[in-house]
CHARMM-style PDB file with segment names, atoms N, HN, CA, C and O in Angstrom:
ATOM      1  N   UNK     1     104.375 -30.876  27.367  1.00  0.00      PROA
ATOM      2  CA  UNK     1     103.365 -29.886  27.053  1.00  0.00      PROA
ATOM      3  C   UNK     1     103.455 -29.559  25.571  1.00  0.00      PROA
ATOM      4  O   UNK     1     104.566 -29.575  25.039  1.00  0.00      PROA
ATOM      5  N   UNK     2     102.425 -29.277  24.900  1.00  0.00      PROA
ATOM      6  HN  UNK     2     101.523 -29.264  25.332  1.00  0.00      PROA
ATOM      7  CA  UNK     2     102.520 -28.782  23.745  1.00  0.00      PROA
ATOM      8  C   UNK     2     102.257 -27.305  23.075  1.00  0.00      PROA
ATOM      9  O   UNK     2     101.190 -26.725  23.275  1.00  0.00      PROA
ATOM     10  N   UNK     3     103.126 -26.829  22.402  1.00  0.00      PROA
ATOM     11  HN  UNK     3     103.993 -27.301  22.239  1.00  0.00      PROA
ATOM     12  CA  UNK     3     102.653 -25.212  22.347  1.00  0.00      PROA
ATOM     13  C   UNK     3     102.556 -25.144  20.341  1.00  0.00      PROA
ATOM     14  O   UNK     3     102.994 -25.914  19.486  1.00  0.00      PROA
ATOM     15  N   UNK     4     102.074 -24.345  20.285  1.00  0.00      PROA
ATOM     16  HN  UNK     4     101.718 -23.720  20.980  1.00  0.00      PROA
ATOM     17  CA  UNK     4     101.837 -23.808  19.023  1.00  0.00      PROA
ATOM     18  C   UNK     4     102.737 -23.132  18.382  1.00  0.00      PROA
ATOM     19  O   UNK     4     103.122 -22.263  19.164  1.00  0.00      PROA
ATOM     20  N   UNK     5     103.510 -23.008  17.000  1.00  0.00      PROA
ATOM     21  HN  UNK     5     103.197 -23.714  16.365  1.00  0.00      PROA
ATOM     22  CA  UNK     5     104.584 -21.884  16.705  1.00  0.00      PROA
ATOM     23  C   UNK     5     104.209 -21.787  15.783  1.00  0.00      PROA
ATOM     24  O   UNK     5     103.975 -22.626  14.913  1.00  0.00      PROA
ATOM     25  N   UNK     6     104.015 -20.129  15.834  1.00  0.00      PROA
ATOM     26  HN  UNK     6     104.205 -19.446  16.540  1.00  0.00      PROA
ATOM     27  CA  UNK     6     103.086 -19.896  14.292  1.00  0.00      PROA
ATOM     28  C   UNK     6     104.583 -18.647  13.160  1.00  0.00      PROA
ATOM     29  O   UNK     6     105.033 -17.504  13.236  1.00  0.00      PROA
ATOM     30  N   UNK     7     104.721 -19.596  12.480  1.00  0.00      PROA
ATOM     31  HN  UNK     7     104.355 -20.525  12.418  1.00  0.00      PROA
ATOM     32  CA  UNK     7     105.851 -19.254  11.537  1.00  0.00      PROA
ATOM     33  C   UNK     7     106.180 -18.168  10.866  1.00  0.00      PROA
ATOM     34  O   UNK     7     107.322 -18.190  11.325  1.00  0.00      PROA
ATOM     35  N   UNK     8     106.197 -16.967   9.988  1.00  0.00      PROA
ATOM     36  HN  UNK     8     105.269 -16.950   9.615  1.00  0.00      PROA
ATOM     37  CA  UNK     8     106.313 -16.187   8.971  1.00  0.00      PROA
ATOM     38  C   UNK     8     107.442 -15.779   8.049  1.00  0.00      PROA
ATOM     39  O   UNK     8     108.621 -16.047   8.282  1.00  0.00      PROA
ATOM     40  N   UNK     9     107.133 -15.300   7.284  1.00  0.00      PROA
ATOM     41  HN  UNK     9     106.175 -15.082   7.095  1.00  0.00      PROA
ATOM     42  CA  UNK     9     108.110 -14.780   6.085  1.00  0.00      PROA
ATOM     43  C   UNK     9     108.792 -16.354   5.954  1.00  0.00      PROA
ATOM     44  O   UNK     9     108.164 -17.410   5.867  1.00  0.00      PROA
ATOM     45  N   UNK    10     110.527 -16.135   5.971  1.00  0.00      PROA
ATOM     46  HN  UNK    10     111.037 -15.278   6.042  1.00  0.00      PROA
ATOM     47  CA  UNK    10     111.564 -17.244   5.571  1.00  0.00      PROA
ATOM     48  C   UNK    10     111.293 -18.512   6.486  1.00  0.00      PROA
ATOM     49  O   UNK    10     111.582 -19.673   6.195  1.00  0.00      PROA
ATOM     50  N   UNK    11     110.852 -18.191   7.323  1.00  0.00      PROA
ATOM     51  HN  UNK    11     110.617 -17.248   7.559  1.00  0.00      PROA
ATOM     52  CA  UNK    11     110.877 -19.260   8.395  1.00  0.00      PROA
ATOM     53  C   UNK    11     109.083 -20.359   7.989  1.00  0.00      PROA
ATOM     54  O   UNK    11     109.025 -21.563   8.238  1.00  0.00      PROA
ATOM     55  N   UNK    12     108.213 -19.787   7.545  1.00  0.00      PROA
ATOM     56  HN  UNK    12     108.260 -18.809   7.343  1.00  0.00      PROA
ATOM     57  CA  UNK    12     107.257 -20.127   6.702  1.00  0.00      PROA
ATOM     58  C   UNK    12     107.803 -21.060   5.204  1.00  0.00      PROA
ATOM     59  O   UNK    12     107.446 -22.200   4.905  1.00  0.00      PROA
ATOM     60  N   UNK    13     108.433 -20.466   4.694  1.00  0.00      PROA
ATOM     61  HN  UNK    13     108.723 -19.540   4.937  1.00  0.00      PROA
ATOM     62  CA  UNK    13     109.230 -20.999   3.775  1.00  0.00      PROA
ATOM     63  C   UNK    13     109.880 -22.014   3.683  1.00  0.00      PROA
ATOM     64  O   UNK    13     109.908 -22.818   2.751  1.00  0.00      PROA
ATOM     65  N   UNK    14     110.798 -22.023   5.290  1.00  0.00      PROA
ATOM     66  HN  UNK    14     110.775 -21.370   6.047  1.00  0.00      PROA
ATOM     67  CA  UNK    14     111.636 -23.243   5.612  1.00  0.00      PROA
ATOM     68  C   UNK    14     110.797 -24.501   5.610  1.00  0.00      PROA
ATOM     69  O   UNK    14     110.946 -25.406   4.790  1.00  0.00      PROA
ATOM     70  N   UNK    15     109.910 -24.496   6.579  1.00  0.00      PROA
ATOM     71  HN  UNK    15     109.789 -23.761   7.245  1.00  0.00      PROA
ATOM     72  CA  UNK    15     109.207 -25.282   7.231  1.00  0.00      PROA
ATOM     73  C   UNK    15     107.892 -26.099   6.256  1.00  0.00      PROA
ATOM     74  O   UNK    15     107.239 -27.123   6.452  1.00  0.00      PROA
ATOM     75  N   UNK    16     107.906 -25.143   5.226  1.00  0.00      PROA
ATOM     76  HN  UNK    16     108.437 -24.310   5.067  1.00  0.00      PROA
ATOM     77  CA  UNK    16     106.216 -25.631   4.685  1.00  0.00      PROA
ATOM     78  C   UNK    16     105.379 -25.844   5.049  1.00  0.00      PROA
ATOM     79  O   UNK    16     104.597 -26.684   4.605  1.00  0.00      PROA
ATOM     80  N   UNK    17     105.164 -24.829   6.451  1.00  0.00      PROA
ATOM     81  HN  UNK    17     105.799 -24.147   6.812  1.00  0.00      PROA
ATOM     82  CA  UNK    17     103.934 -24.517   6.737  1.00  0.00      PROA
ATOM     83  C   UNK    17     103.566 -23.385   7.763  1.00  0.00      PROA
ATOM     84  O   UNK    17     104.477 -23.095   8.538  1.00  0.00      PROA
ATOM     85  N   UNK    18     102.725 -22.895   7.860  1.00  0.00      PROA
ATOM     86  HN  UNK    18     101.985 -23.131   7.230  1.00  0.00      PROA
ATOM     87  CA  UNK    18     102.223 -21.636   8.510  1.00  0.00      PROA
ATOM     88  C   UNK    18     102.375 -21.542   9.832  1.00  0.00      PROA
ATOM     89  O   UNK    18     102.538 -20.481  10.435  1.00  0.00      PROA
ATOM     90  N   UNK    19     102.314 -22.975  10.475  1.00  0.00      PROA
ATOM     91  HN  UNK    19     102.182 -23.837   9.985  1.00  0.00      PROA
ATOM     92  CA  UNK    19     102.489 -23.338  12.067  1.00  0.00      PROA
ATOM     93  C   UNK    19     102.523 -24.535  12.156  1.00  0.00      PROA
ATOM     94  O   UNK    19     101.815 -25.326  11.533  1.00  0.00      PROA
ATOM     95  N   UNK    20     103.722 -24.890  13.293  1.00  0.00      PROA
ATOM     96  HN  UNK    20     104.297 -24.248  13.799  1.00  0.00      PROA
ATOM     97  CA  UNK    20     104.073 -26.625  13.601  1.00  0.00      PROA
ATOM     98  C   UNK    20     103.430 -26.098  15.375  1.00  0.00      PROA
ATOM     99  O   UNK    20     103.106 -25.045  15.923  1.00  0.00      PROA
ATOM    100  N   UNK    21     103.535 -27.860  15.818  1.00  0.00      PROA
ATOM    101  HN  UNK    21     103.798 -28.716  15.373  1.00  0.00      PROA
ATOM    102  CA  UNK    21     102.924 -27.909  17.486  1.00  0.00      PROA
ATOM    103  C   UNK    21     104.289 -28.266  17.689  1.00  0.00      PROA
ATOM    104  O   UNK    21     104.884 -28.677  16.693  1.00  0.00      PROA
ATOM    105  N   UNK    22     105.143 -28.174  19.164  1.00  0.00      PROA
ATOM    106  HN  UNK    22     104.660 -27.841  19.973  1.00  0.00      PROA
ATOM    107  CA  UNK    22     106.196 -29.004  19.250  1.00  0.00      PROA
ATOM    108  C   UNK    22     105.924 -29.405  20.802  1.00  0.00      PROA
ATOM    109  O   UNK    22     105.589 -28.588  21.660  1.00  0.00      PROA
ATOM    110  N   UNK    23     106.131 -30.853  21.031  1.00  0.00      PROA
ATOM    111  HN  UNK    23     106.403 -31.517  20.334  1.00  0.00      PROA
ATOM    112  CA  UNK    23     105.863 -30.924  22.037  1.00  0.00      PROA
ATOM    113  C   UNK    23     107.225 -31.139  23.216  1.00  0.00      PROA
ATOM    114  O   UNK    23     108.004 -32.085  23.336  1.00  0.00      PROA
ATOM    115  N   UNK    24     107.119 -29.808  24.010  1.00  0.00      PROA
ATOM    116  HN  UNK    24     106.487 -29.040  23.912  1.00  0.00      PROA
ATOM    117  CA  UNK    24     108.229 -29.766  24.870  1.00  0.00      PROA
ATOM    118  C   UNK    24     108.162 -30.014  26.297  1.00  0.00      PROA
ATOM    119  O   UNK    24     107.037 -29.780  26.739  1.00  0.00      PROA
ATOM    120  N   UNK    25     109.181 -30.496  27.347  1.00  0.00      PROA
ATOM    121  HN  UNK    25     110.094 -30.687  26.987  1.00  0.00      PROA
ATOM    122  CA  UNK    25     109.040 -30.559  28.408  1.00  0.00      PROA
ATOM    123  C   UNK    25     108.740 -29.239  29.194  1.00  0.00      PROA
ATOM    124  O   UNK    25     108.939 -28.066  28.877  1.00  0.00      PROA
ATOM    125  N   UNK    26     108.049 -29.954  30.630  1.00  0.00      PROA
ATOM    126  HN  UNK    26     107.887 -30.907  30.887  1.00  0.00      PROA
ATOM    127  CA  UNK    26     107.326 -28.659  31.324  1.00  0.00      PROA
ATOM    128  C   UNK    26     108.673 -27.476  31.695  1.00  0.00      PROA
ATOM    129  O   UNK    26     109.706 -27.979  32.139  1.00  0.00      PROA
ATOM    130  N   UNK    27     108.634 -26.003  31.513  1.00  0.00      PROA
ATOM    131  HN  UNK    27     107.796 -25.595  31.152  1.00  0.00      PROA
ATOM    132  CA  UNK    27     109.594 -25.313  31.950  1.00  0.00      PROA
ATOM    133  C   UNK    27     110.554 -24.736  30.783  1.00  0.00      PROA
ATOM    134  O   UNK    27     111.531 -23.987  30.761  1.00  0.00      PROA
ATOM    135  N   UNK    28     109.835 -25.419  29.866  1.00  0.00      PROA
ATOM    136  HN  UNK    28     109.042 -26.028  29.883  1.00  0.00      PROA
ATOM    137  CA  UNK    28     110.708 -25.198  28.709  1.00  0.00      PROA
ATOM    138  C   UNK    28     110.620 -23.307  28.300  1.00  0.00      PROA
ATOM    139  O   UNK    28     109.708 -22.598  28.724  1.00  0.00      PROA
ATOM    140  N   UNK    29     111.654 -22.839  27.507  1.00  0.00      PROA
ATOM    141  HN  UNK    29     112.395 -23.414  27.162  1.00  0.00      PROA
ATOM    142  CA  UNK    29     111.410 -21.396  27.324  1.00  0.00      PROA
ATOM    143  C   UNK    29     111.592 -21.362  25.804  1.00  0.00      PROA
ATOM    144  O   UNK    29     112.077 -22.310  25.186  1.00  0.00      PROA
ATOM    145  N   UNK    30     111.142 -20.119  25.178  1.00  0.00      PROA
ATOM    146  HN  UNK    30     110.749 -19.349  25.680  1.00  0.00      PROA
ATOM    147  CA  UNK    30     111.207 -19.704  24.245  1.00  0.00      PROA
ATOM    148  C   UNK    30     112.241 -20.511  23.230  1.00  0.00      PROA
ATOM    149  O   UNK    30     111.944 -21.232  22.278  1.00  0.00      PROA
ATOM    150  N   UNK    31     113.774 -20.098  23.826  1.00  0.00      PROA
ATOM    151  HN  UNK    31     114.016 -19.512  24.600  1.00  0.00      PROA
ATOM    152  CA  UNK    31     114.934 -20.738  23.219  1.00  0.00      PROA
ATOM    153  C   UNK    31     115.191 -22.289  22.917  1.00  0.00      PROA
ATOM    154  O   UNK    31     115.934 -22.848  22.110  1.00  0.00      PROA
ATOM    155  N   UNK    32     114.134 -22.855  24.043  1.00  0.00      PROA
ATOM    156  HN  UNK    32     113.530 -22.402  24.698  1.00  0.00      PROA
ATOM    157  CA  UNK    32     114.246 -23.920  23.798  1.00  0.00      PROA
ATOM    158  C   UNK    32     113.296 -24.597  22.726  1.00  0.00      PROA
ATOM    159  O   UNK    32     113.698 -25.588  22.115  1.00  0.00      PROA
ATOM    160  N   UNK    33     112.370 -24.207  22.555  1.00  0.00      PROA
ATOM    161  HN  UNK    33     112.044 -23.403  23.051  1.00  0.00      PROA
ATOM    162  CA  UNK    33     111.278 -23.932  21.773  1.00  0.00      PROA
ATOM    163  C   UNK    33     111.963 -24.044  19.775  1.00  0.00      PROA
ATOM    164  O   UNK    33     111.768 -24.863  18.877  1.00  0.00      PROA
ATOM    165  N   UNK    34     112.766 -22.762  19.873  1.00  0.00      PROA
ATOM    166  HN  UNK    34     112.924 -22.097  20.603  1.00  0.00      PROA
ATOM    167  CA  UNK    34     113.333 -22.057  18.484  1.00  0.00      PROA
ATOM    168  C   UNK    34     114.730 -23.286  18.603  1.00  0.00      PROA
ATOM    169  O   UNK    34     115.174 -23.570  17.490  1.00  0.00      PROA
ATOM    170  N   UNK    35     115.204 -23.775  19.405  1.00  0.00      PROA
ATOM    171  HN  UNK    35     114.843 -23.544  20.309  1.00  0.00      PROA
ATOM    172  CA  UNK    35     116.285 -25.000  19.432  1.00  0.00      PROA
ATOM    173  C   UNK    35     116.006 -25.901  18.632  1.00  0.00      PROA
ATOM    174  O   UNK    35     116.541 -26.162  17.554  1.00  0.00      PROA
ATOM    175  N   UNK    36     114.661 -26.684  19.454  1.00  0.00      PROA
ATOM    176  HN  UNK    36     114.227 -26.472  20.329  1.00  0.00      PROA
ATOM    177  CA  UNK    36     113.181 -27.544  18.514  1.00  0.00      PROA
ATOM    178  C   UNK    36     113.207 -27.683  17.367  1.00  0.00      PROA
ATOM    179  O   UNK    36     113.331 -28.740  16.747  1.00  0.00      PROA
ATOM    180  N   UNK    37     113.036 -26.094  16.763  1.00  0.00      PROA
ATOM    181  HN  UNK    37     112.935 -25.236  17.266  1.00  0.00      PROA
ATOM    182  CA  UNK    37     113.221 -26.333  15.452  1.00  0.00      PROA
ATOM    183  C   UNK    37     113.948 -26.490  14.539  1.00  0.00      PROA
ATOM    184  O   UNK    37     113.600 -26.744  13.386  1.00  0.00      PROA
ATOM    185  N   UNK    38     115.228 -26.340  15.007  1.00  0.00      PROA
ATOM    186  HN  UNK    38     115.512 -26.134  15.944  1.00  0.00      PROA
ATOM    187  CA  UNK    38     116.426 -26.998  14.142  1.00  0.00      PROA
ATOM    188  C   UNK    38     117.025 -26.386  12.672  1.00  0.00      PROA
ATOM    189  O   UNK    38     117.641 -25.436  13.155  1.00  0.00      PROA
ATOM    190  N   UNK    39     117.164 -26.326  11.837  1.00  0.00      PROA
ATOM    191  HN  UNK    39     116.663 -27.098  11.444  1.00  0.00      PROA
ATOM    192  CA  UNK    39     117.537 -25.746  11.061  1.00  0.00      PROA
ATOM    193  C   UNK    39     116.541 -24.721  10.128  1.00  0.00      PROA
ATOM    194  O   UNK    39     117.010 -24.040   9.216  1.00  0.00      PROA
ATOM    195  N   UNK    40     115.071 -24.715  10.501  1.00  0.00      PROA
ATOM    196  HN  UNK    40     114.690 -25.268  11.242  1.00  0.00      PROA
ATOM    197  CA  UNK    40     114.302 -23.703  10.302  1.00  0.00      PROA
ATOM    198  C   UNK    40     114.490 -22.550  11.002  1.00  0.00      PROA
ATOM    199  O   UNK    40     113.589 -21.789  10.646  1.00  0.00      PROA
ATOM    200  N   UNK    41     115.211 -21.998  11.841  1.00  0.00      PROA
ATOM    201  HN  UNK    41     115.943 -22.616  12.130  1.00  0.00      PROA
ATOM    202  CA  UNK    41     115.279 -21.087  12.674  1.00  0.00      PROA
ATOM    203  C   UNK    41     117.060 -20.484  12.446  1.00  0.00      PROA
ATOM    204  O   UNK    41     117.599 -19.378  12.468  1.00  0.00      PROA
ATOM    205  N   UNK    42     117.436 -21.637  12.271  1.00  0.00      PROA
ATOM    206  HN  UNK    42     116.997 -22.536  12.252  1.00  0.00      PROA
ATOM    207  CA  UNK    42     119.105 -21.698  12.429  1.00  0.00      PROA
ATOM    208  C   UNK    42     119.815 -20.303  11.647  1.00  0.00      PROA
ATOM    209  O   UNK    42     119.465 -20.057  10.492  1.00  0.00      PROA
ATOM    210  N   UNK    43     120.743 -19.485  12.287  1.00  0.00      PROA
ATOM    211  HN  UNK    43     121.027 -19.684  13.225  1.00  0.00      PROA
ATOM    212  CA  UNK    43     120.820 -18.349  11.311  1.00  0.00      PROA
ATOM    213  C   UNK    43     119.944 -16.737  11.210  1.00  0.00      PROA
ATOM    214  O   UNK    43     120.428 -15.676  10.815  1.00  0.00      PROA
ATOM    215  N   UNK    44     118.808 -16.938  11.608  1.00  0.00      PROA
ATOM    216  HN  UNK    44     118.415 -17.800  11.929  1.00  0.00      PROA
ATOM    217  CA  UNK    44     118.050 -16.250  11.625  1.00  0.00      PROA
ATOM    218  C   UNK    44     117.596 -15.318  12.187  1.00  0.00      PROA
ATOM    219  O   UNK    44     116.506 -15.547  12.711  1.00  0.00      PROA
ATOM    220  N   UNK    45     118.153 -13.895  12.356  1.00  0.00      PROA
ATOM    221  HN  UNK    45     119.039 -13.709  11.931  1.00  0.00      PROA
ATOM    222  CA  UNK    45     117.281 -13.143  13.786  1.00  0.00      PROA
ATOM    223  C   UNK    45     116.265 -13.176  13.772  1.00  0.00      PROA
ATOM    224  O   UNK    45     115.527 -13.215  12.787  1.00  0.00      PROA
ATOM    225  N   UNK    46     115.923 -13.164  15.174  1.00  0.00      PROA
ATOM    226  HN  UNK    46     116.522 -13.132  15.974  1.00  0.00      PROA
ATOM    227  CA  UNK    46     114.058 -13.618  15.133  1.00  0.00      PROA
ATOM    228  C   UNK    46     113.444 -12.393  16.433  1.00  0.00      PROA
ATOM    229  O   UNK    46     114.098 -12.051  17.418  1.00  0.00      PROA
ATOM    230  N   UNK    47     111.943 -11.873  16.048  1.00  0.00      PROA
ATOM    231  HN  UNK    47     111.412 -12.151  15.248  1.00  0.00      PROA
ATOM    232  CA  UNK    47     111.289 -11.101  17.251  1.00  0.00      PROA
ATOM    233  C   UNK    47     110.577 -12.221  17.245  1.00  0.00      PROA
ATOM    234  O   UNK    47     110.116 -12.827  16.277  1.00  0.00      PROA
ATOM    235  N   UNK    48     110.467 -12.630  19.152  1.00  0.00      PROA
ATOM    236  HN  UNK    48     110.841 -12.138  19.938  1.00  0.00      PROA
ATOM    237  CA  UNK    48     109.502 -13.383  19.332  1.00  0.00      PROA
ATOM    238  C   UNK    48     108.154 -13.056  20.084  1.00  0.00      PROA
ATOM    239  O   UNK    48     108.312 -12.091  20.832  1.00  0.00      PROA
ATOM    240  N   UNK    49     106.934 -13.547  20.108  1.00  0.00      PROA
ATOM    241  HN  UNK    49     106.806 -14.331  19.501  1.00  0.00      PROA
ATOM    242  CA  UNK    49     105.749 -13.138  20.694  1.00  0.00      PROA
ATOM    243  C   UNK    49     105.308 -14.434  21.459  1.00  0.00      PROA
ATOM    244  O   UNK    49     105.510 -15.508  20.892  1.00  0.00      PROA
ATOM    245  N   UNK    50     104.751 -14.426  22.639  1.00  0.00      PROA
ATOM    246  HN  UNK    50     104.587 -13.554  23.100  1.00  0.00      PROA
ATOM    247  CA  UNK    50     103.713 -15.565  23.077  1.00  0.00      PROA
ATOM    248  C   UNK    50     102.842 -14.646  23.485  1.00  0.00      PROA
ATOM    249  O   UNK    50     102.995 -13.604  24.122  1.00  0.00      PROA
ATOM    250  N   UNK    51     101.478 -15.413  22.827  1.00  0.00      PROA
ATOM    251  HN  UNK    51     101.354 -16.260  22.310  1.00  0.00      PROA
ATOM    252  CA  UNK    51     100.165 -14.702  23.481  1.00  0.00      PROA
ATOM    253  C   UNK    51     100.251 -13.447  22.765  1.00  0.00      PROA
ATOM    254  O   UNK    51      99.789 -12.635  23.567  1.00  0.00      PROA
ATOM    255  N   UNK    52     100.490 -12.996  22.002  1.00  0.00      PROA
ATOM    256  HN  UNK    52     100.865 -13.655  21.351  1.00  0.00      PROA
ATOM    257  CA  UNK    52     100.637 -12.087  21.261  1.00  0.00      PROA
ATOM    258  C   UNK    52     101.413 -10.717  21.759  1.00  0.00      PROA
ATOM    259  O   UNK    52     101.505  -9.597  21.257  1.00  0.00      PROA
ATOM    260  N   UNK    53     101.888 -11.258  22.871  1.00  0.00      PROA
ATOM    261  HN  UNK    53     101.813 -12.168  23.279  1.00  0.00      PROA
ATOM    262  CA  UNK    53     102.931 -10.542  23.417  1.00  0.00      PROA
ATOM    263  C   UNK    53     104.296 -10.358  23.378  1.00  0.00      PROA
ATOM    264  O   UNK    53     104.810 -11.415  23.741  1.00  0.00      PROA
ATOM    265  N   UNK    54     105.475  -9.201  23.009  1.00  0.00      PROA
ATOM    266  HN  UNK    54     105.057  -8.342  22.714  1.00  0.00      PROA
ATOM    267  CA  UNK    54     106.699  -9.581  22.862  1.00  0.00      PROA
ATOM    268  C   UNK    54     107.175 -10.336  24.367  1.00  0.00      PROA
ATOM    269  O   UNK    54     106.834 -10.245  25.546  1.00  0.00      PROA
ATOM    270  N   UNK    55     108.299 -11.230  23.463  1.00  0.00      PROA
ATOM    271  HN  UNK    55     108.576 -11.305  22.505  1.00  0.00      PROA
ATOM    272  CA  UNK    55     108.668 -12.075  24.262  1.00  0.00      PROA
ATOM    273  C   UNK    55     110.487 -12.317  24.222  1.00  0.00      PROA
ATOM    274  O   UNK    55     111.112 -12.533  23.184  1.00  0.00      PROA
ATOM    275  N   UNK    56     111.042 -12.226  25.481  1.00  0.00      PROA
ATOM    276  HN  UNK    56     110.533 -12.050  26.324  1.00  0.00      PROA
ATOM    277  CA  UNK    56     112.390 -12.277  25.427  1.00  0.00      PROA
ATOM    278  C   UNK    56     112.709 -13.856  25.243  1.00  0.00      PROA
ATOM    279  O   UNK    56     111.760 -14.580  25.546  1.00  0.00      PROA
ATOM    280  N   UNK    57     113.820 -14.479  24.823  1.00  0.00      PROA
ATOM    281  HN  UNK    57     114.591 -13.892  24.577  1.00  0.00      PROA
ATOM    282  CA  UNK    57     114.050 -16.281  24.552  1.00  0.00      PROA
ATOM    283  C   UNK    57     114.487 -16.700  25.722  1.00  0.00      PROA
ATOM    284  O   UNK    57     115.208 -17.698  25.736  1.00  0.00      PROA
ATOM    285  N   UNK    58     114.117 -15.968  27.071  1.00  0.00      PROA
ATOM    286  HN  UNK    58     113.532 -15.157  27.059  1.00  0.00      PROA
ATOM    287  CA  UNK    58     114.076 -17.092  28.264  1.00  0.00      PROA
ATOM    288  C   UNK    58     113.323 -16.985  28.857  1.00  0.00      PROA
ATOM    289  O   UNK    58     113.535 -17.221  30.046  1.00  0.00      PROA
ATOM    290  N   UNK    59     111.802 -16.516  28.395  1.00  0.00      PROA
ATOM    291  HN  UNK    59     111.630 -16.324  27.429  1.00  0.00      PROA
ATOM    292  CA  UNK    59     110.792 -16.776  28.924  1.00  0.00      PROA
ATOM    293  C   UNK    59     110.144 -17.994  28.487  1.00  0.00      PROA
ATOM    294  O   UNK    59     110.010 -18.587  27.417  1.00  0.00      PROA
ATOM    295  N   UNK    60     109.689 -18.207  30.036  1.00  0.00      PROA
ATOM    296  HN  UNK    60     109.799 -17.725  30.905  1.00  0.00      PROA
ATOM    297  CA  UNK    60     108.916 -19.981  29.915  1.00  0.00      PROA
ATOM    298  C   UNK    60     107.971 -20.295  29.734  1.00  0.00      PROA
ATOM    299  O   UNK    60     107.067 -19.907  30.475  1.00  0.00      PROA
ATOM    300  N   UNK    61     107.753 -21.014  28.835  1.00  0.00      PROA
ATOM    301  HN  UNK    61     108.487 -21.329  28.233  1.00  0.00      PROA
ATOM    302  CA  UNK    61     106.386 -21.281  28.173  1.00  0.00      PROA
ATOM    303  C   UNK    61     105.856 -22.032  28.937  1.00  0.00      PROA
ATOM    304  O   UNK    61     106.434 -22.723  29.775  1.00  0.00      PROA
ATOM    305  N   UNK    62     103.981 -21.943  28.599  1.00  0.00      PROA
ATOM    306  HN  UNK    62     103.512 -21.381  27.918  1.00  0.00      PROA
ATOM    307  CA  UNK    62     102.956 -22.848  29.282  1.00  0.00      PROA
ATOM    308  C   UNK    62     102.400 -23.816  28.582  1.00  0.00      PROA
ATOM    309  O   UNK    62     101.862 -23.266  27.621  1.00  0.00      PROA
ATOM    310  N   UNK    63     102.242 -24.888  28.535  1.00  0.00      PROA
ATOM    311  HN  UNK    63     102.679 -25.335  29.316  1.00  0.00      PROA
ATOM    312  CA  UNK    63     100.966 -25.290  27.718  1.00  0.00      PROA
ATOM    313  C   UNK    63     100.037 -25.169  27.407  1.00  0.00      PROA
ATOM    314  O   UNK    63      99.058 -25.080  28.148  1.00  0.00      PROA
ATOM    315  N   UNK    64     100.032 -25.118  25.944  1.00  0.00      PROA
ATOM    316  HN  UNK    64     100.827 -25.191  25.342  1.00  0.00      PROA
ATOM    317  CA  UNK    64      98.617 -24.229  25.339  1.00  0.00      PROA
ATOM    318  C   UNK    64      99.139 -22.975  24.563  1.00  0.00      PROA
ATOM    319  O   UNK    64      98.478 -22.550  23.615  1.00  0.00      PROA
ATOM    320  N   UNK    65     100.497 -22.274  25.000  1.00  0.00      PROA
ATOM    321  HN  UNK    65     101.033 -22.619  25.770  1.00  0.00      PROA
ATOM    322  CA  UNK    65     101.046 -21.673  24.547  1.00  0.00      PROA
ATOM    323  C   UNK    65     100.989 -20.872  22.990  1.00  0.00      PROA
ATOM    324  O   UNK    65     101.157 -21.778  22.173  1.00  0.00      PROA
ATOM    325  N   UNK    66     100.842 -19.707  22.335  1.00  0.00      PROA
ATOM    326  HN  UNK    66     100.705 -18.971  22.998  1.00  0.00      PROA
ATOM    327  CA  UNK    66     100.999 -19.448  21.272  1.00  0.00      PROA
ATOM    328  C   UNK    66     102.291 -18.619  21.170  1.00  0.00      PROA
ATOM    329  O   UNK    66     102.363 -17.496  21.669  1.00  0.00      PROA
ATOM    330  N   UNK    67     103.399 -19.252  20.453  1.00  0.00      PROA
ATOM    331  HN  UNK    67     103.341 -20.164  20.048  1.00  0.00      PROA
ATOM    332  CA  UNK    67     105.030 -18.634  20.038  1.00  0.00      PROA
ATOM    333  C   UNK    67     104.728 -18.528  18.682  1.00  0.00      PROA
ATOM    334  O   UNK    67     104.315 -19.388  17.904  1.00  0.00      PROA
ATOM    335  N   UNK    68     105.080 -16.954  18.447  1.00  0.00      PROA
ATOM    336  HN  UNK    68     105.415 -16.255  19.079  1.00  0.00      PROA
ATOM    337  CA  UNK    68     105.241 -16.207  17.015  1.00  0.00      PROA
ATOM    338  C   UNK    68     106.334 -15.887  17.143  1.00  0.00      PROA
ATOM    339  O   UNK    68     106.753 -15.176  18.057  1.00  0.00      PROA
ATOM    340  N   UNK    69     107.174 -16.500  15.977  1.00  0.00      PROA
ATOM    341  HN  UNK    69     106.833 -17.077  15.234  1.00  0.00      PROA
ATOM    342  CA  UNK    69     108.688 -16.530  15.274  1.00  0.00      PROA
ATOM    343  C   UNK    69     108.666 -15.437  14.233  1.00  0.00      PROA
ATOM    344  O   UNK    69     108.059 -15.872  13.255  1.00  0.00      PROA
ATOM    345  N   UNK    70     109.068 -14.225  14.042  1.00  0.00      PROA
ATOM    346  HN  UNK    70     109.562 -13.872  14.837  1.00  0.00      PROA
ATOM    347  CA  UNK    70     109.362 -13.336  13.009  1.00  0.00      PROA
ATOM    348  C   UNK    70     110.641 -12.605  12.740  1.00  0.00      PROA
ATOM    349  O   UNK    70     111.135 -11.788  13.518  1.00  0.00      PROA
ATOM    350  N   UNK    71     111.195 -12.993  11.462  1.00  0.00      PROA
ATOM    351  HN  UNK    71     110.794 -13.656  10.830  1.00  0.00      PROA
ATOM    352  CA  UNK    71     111.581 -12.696  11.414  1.00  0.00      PROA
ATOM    353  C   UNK    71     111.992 -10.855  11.101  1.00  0.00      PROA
ATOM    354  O   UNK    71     111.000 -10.126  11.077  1.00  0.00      PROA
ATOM    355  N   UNK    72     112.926 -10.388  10.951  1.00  0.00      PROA
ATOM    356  HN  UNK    72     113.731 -10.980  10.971  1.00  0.00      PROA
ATOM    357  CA  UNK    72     112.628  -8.471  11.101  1.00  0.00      PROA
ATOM    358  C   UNK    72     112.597  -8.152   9.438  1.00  0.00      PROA
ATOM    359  OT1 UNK    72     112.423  -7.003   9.034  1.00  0.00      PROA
TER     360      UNK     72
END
């Protein structure tokens, strides 16, 4: 499945760009998601959102998904 992660502040920075797609297996959660990204995330406390909703890192994402990474 593929979900959307839309980046900000340092983590924008890391990445060089505003939002990556990552494509993860079905069941996958949040954590696994911010894993994905690998040393853009690494270090970092993060509030997360899907759907523009806060989101704890073992909730499971859907496909189609929108994950907002922010840092505080």
């Amino acid at each position: 499945m593929t979900v959307r992660v839309r980046l900000f502040a340092m983590l924008r920075e890391r990445a060089g760009a505003n939002e990556v797609e990552l494509d993860l297996p079905d069941g996958a959660r949040v954590a696994d998601a911010i894993a994905r990204l690998g040393d853009v995330a690494q270090g970092l406390p993060l509030v997360m959102a899907v759907n523009r909703e806060y989101a704890p890192e073992d909730q499971v994402l859907d496909a189609g998904d929108e994950l907002a990474l922010i840092p505080p």
